[in-house]
N, C-alpha and C positions, 0 to 999 in steps of 0.2 A: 309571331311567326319565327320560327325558327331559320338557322341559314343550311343550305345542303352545301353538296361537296360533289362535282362529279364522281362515278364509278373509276370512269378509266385513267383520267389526269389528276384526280383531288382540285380542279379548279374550282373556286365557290362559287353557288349559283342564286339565282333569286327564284323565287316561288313561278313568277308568269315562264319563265325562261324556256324556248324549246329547244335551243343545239348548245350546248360545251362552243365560248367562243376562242379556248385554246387548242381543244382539240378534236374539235368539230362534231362530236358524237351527238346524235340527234338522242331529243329527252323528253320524258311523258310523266307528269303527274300518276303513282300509282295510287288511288286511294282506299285501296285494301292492306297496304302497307304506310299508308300517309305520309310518302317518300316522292320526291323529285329524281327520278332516275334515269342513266344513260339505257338506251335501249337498241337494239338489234333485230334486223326478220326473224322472224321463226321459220318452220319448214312450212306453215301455210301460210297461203297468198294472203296478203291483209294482216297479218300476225304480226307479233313481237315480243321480245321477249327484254329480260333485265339482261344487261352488258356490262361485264367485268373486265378488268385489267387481265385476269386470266386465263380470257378466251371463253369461249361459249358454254354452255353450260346447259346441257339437252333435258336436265329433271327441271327448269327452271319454267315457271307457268305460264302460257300466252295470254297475251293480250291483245287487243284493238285498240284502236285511236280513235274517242269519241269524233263521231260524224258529224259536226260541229265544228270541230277543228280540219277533216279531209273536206267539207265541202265550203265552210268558211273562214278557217281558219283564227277562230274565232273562242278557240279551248285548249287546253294543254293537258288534260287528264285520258286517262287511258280507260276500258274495259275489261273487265276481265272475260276471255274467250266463251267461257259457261254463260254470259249474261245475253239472253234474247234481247236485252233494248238497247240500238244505236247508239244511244245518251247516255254520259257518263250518268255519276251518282248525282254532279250539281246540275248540269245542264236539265235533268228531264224534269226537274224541278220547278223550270221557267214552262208555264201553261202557256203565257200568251208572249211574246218577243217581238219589238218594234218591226214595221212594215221594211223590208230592206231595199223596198224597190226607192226606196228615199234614201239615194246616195249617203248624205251624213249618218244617218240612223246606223249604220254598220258599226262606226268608232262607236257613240252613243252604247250601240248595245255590247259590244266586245268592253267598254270600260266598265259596264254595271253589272257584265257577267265574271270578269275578274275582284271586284269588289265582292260580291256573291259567292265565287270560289275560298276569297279569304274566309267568310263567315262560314262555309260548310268544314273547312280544316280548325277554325276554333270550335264549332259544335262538336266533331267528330273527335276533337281532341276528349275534350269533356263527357263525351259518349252521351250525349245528345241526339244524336242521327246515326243512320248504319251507314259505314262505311261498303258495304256487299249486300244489301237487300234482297231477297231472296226472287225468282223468276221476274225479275227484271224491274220488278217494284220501284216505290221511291220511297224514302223517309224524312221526315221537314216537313217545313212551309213549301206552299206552292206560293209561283210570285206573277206577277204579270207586270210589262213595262211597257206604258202606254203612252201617249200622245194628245196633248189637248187637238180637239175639234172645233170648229167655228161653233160659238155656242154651249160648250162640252168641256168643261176645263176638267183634268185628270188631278185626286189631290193624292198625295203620298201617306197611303196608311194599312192598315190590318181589317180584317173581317172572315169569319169562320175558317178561319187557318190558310187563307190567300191573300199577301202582301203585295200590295199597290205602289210603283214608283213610277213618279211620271219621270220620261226620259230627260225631259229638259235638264232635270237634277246634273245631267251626263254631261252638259256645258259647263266649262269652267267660270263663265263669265255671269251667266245665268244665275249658278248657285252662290255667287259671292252676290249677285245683286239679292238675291232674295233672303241669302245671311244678312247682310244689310239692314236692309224693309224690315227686317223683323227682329232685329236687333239681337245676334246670337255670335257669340263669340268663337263657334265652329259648327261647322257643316261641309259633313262630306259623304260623298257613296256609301263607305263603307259603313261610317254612323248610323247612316240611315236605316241600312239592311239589319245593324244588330241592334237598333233602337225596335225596330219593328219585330225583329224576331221576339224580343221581349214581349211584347203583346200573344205571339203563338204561344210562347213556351208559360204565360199566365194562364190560358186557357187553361193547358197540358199540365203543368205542375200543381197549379194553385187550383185551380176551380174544378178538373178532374182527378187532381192529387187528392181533394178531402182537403186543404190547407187553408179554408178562407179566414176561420179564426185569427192564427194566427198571420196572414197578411196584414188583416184587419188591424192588429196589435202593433204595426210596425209602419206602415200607411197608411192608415184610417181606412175609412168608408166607400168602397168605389161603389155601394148603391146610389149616392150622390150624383144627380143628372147631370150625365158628361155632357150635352149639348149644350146644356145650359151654361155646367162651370168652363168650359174653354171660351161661352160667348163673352163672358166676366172678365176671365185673363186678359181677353184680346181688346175689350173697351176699356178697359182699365189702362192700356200701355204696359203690359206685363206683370210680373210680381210685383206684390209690397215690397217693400224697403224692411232689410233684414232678413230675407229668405236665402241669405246664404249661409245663415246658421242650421237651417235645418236639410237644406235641399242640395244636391248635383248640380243641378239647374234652375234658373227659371221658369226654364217650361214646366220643370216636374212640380210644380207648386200650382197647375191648372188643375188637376185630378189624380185623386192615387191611383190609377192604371198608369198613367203619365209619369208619375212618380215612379212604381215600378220601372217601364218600359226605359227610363231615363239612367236608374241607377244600372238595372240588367245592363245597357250598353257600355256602360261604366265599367263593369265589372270585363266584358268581355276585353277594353280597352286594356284593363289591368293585365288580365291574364295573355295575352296576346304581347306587351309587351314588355313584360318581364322575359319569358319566355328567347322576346328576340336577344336582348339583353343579356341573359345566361348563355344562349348558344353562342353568342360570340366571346363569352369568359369575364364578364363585366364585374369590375368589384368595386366598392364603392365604400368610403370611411362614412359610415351612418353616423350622422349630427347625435348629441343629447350624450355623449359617454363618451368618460370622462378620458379613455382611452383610443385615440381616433382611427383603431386597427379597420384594415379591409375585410370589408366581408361580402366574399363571393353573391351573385345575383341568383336565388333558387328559382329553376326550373319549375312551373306553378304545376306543371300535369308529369312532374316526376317525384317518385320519393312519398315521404310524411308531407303533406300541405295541408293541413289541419289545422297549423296556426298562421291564422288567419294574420294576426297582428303582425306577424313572422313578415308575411308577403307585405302588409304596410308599411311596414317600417323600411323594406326596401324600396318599395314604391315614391315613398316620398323625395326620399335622397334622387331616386333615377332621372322622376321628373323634374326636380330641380337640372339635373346634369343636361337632362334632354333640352329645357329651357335655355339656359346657359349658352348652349351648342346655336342654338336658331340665334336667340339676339350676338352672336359670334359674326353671323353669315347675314347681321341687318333686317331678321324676320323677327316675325309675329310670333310669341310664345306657343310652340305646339299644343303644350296644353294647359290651357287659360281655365283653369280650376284649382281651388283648393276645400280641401277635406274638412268636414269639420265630424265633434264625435256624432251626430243624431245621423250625419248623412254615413259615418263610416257604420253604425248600426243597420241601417239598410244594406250596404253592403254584406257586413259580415250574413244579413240573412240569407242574400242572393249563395251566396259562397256555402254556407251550411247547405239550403236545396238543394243544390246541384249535386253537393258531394252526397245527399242522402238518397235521390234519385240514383244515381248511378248509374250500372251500364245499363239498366234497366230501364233509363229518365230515353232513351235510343228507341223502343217502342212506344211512340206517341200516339196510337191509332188515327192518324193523320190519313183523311181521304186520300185513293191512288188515283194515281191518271196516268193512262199509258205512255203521254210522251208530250210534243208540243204543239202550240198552232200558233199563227203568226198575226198581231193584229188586223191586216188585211185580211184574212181569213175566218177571224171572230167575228168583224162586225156583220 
């Protein structure tokens, strides 16, 4: 993720942020511009426009504030004035959204809708999803965030292009107990949603790209019965010993879609933050030469990014830094991985699709649905 900058003070902002806390200017996610910007009324009621240091600017395009954020304050991305649907580009995405008449469920879903937002600005960076859909459309996965029931346990996963989280994940307490139980080295919101989007964008790339051969060449066989081989992982107490020569994860060694789904998340990890890394001017004396010069952190969605190796070789050094910096401050290694070559071949696959899909990989033929309904309302 990269860093913004106010319009009118240049104070830095972070992605959720809605007001400038230097100089108060209220701020809207545009996602037709994939910008955090300071913004202004327009001359219609409900309007807004982008807000400059100087001074208004009457050609400049209106917007709305997805209804989401006016009636729960629970979004920070804007619409574009032309768009019939209430819902930003991420919000109309979520079909079903926790019951709200259950006081906690509110934070719950306000955390798992901004982990959500992160994943739609990494897609949209990669042109994966449209940022401006046309009559009010959506493009993505759809997701629903549900609730276990007496009886009824919710599990967190994919099916025909609608991604399953159960809210509990949205406890901080919850999801370290259940990292735990199941012995994973990280678990979080945002994991979640790009570990899962992995599973949509196999449909979408791989199975209606024509690309099964070569999947197959790079992950094996996912005609292999997934019910069966996750029963095998999970009686077994996890992977064999020495699956971190070949795998991401442990998990990814239950089934090659798992495999997939685990590296895809990987990769979005990568690209996300290198990215934050470059924005803030990050240079880094890359280990193995013989000369220990800095070399600037490249921007993964600017420029030639073609070489792939390019982007490893600073990946490696970063996460070291990033490591470093946590056991500084008495934590847990942020990211408790290492690369090895068969798992950086799955990568570099993931990294070739994307870039050959292209802006094109953005029409997914992904079912529409006009907007949301709220798990009280589904059952």
């Amino acid at each position: 993720m990269k860093t913004f900058h106010c319009d009118v003070c240049g104070h830095p902002l972070f992605f959720e942020n809605v007001r400038c806390l230097q100089c108060g200017s209220e701020l809207a996610f545009l996602p037709d511009q994939l910008a955090l910007c300071a913004i202004e009324p327009g001359h219609d009621e409900g309007s807004w426009r982008r807000k400059t240091r100087h001074g208004p600017d009457a050609a400049a395009p209106l917007y709305r504030l997805c209804i989401n954020h006016t009636a729960h304050q629970a979004c920070n991305f804007a619409v574009p004035a032309s768009d019939p649907n209430p819902l930003c580009v991420s919000c109309r995405l979520s079909r079903i959204v926790p019951d709200l008449s259950v006081p906690e469920n509110h934070v719950r879903w306000y955390r798992i809708e901004v982990a959500k937002r992160r994943l739609f600005y990494t897609l949209a960076k990669l042109a994966l999803v449209s940022v401006d859909p046309p009559d009010g459309e959506q493009d993505g996965p759809l997701f629903e965030f549900l609730a276990d029931l007496p009886g009824q346990q919710v599990f967190t996963g994919h099916a025909d292009g609608v991604i399953t989280l159960n809210i509990a994940e949205a406890d901080d307490e919850e999801r370290m107990r259940r990292r735990l139980v199941l012995h994973e080295p990280y678990r979080t919101l945002l994991g979640h949603l790009r570990h899962e989007s992995g599973h949509y964008y196999w449909e979408r790339l791989i199975r209606e790209g024509g690309r099964i051969d070569a999947f197959r060449a790079v992950f094996g066989d996912e005609r292999a019965n997934y019910r069966e081989s996750l029963a095998d992982y999970y009686t077994a107490g996890g992977a064999a010993p020495g699956w971190q020569m070949r795998y991401v994860s442990a998990y990814a060694t239950s089934h090659p879609w798992e495999d997939w789904a685990e590296t895809w998340a990987h990769y979005l990890h990568m690209a996300d933050l290198l990215e934050t890394a470059a924005s803030y001017n990050t240079r880094l004396a890359l280990p193995g030469r013989r000369q220990a010069s800095l070399e600037e952190v490249t921007n993964p969605f600017e420029g030639d990014v073609s070489d792939f190796h390019g982007l490893v070789g600073q990946w490696i050094p970063l996460t070291l830094l990033l490591n470093s910096l946590n056991r500084s401050l008495g934590q847990d290694d942020a990211y408790p991985f290492a690369l090895t070559r068969q798992s950086l071949e799955k990568l570099r696959f993931v990294h070739d699709l994307i870039r050959e899909a292209g802006p094109a990989g953005a029409d997914t033929g992904a079912p529409r649905w006009p907007g949301e309904r709220t798990e009280m309302q589904a059952a």
